[in-house]
C-alpha positions as CSV (number, residue, x, y, z in Angstrom):
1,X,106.5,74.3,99.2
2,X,103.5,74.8,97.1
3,X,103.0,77.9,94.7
4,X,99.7,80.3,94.0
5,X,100.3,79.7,90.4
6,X,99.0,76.3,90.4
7,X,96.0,76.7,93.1
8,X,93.2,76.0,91.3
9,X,95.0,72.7,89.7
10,X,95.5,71.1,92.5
11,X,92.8,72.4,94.8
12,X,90.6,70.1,91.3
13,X,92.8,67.2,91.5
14,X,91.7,66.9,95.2
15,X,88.5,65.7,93.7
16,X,90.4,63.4,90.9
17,X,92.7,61.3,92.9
18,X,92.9,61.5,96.6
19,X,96.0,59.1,96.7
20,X,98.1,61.7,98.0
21,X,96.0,63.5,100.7
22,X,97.6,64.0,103.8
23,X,94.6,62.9,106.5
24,X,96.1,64.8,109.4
25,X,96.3,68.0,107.8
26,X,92.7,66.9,106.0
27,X,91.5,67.0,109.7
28,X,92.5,70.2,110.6
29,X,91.4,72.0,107.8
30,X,88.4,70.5,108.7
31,X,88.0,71.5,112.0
32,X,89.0,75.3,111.0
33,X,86.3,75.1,108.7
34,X,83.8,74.1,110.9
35,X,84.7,76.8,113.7
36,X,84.4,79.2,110.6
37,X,81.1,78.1,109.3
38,X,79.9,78.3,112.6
39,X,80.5,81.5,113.5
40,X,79.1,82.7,110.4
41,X,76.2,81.1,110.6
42,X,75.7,82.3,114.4
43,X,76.7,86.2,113.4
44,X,74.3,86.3,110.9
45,X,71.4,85.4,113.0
46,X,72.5,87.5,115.6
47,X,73.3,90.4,113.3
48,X,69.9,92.4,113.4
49,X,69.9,92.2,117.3
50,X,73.2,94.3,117.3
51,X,72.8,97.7,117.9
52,X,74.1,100.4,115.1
53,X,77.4,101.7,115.6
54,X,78.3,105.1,113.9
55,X,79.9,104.5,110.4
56,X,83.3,104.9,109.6
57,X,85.3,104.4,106.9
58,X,86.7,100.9,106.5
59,X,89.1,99.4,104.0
60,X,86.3,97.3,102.1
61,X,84.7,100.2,100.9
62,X,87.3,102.6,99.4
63,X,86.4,101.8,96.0
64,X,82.6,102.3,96.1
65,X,81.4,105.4,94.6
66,X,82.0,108.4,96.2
67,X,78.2,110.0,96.3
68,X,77.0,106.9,97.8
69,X,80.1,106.6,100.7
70,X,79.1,110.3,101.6
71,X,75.7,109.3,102.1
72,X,76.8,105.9,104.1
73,X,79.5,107.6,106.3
74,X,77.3,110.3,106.8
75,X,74.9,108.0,108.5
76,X,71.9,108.1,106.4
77,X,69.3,105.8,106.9
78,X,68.5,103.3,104.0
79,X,65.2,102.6,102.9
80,X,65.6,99.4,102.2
81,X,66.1,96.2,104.5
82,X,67.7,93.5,103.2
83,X,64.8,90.4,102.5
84,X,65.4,87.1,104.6
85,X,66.4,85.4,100.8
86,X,68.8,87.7,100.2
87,X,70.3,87.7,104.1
88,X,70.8,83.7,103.0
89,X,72.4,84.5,100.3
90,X,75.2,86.3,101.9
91,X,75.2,83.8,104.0
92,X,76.4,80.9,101.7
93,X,78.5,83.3,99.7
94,X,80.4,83.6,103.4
95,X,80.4,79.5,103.5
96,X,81.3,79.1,100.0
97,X,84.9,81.3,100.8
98,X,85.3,79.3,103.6
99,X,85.0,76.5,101.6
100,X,87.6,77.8,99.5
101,X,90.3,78.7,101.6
102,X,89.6,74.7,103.1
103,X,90.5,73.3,99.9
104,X,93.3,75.4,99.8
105,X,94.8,73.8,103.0
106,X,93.7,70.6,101.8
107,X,95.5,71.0,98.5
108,X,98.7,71.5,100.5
109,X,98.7,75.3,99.6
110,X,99.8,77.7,102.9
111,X,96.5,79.4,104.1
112,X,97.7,82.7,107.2
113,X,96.8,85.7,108.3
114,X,92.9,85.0,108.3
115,X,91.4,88.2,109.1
116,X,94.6,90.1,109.6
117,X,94.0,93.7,110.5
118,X,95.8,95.9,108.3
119,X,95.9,99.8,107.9
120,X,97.0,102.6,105.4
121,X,96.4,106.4,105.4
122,X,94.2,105.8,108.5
123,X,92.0,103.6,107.5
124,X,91.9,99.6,108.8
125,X,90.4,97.0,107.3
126,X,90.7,93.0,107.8
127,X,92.4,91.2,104.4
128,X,91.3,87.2,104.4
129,X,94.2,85.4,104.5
130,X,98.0,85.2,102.5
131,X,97.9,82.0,100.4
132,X,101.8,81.0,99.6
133,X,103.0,84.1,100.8
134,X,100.5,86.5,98.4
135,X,97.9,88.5,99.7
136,X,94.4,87.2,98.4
137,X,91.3,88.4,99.0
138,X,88.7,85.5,98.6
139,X,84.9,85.8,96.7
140,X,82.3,84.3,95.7
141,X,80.5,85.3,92.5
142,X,77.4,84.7,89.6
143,X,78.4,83.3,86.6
144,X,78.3,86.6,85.0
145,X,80.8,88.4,87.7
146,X,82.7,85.3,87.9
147,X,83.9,85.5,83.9
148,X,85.9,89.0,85.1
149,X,87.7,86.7,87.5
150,X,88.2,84.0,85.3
151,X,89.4,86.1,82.4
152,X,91.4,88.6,85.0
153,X,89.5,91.9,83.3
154,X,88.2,93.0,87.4
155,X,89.5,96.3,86.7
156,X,87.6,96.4,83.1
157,X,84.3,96.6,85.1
158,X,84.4,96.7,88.8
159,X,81.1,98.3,90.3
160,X,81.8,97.3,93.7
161,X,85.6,98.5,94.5
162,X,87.4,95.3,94.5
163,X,90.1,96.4,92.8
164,X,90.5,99.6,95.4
165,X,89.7,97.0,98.3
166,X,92.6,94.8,97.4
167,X,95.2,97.0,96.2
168,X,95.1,98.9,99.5
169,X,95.2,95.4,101.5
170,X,98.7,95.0,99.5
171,X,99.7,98.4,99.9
172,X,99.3,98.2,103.8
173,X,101.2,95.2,103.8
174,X,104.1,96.4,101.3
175,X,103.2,93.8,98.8
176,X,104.0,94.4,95.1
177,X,101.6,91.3,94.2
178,X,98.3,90.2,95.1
179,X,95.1,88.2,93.7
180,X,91.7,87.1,94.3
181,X,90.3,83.9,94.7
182,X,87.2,83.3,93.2
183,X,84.0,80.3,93.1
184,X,81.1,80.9,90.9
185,X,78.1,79.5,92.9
186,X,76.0,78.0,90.5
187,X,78.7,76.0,89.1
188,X,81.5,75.8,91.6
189,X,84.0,76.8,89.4
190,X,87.3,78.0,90.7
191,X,89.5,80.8,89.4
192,X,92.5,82.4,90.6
193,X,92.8,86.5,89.5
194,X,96.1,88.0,89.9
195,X,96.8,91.5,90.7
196,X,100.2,92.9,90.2
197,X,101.5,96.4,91.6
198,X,101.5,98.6,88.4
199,X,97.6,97.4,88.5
200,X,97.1,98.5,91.5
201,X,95.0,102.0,92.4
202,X,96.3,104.5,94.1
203,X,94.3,104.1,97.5
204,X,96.0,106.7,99.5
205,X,95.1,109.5,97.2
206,X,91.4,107.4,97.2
207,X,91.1,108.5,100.8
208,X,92.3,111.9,101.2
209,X,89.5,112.4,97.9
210,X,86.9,110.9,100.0
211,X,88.0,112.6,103.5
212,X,87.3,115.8,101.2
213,X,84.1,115.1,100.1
214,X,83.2,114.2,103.9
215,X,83.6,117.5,104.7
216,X,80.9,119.1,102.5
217,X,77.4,119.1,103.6
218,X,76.7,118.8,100.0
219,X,77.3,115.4,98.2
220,X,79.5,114.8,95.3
221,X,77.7,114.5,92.2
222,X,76.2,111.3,91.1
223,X,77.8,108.0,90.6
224,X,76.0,107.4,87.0
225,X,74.2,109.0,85.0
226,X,70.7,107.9,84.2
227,X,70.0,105.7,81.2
228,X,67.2,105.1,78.3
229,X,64.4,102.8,79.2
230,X,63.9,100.9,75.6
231,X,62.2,103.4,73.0
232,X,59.5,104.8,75.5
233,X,61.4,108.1,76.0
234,X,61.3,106.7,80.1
235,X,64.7,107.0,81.8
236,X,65.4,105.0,84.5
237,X,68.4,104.5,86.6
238,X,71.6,102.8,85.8
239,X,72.5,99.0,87.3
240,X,74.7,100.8,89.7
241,X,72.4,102.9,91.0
242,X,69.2,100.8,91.2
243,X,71.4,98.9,93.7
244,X,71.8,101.3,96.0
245,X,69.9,101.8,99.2
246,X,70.5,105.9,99.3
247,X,68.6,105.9,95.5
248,X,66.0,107.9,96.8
249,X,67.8,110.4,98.7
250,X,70.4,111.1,95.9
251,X,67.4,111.2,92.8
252,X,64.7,113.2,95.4
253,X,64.6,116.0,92.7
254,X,63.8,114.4,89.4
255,X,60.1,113.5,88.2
256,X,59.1,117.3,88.8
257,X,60.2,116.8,92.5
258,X,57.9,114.1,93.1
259,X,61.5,111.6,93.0
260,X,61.8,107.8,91.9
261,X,59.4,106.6,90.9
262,X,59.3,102.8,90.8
263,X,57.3,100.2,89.1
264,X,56.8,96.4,90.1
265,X,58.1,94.4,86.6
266,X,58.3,90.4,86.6
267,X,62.1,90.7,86.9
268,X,62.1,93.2,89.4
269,X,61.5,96.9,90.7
270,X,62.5,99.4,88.2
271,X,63.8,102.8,89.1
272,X,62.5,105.4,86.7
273,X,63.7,108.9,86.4
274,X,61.9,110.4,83.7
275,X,58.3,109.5,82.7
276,X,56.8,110.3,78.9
277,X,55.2,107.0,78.5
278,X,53.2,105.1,81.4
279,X,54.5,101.3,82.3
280,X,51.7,99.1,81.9
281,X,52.6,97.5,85.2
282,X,51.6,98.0,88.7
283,X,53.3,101.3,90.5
284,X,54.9,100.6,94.0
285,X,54.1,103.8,96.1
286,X,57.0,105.5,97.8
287,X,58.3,104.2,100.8
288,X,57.2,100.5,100.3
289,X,59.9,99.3,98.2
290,X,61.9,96.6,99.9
291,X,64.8,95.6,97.7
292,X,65.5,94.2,94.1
């Protein structure tokens, strides 16, 4: 029986020498694949035709910053809709997992528990599978996020929650070890990140900090501050919060109460808070940004 530890190794050697592939097993893999593929594909076309089901706290989300969960959970609407491109994106990143956990089985590693529903301090959530008896949640990354996977520094920098997300997976499940499973999708490089239980956070204590805040009709205070926009004397909103689609909501008083204010650059929208010095580029009025 095969070991996490050498995952990636041999999930590379599958594409070095076949010799050793067990065709049966190849085939079923295959077929699990397909099925999953498909019903990604097909859930992701059908997704906008779904109607919109009152939010509630889920697992995958414990770790996101606690001003924009209160403004999620407490149903406000976003101004931005995702872009067709981006919808795509999400897409592959989906396939791409799936891909993953394929060449696991392939590899002759122990793939269960797809989609397991799990729960702790009353919140559920669905972990993607146990590979060789170790709770792994699976991703798919640039080749700037992917280097914290490959250099196992998640926690170092870790916008999204990942680290919140899985550690409550393990605690649910009693583990004292767990890791993500990684492919950067430019490059299709593979890493494996482990996770070990004096790493972990302390997601109990997560929730009953953000079942507190839900009970205020005030939100907690922001996520990030804002930050310096070269040598202009402009300030304009952190990475973190220029991703968010309750920005406007949660900066509605700067700019002399006017708000945002955003302005169409050739990399992108940017999100400015403060402005001493006008951007030579075009302004997008209020209400008609899409997203970055």
């Amino acid at each position: 029986m095969k070991k996490i530890d050498t995952l990636v190794e041999d999930i590379y050697a599958l594409f070095t020498d076949a010799s050793s592939l067990d065709k049966d097993n190849l085939k079923l893999a295959a077929r699990q694949l397909s099925k999953a593929m498909t019903d990604h594909v097909v859930n992701r076309l059908l997704e906008s035709t779904q109607p919109k089901r009152k939010s509630t706290l889920r697992m995958s989300q414990v770790g996101k910053p606690l001003r924009q969960l209160w403004y999620s959970l407490k149903d406000y609407p976003v101004y931005e809709k995702p872009l067709p491109h981006n919808q795509i994106k999400f897409l592959y990143g989906n396939i791409l997992e799936e891909l993953l956990l394929f060449l696991a089985r392939a590899a002759g590693h122990t793939v269960t528990e797809e989609q397991k529903k799990v729960e702790l301090s009353g919140v559920s959530g669905h972990k993607d599978c146990r590979i060789d008896g170790v709770t792994v949640d699976v991703k798919s990354a640039s080749s700037y996020a992917f280097k914290k996977f490959e250099n196992n520094t998640v926690g170092q920098d870790d916008p999204f929650g990942y680290i919140s997300q899985l550690s409550g997976y393990a605690q649910a499940e009693g583990d004292t070890e767990a890791a993500f499973l990684a492919i950067e999708k430019q490059n299709g490089k593979i890493a494996l990140s482990p996770l070990h239980e004096l790493e972990f956070d302390d997601v109990s204590e997560r929730i009953k900090k953000i079942n507190i805040a839900l009970e205020s009709d005030i939100p907690p205070e922001r996520c990030y501050a804002d930050v310096p926009e070269g040598k202009t004397g402009n300030r304009k909103l952190s990475i973190g919060c220029s991703y968010c689609p309750y920005k406007f909501y949660c900066w509605k008083d700067i700019n002399d109460g006017r708000g945002l204010r955003t302005f169409r650059y050739a990399n992108g929208p940017r999100f400015f808070t403060r402005i001493v010095k006008q951007p030579n580029v075009e302004e997008i009025p209020s209400g008609m940004v899409n997203e970055n």
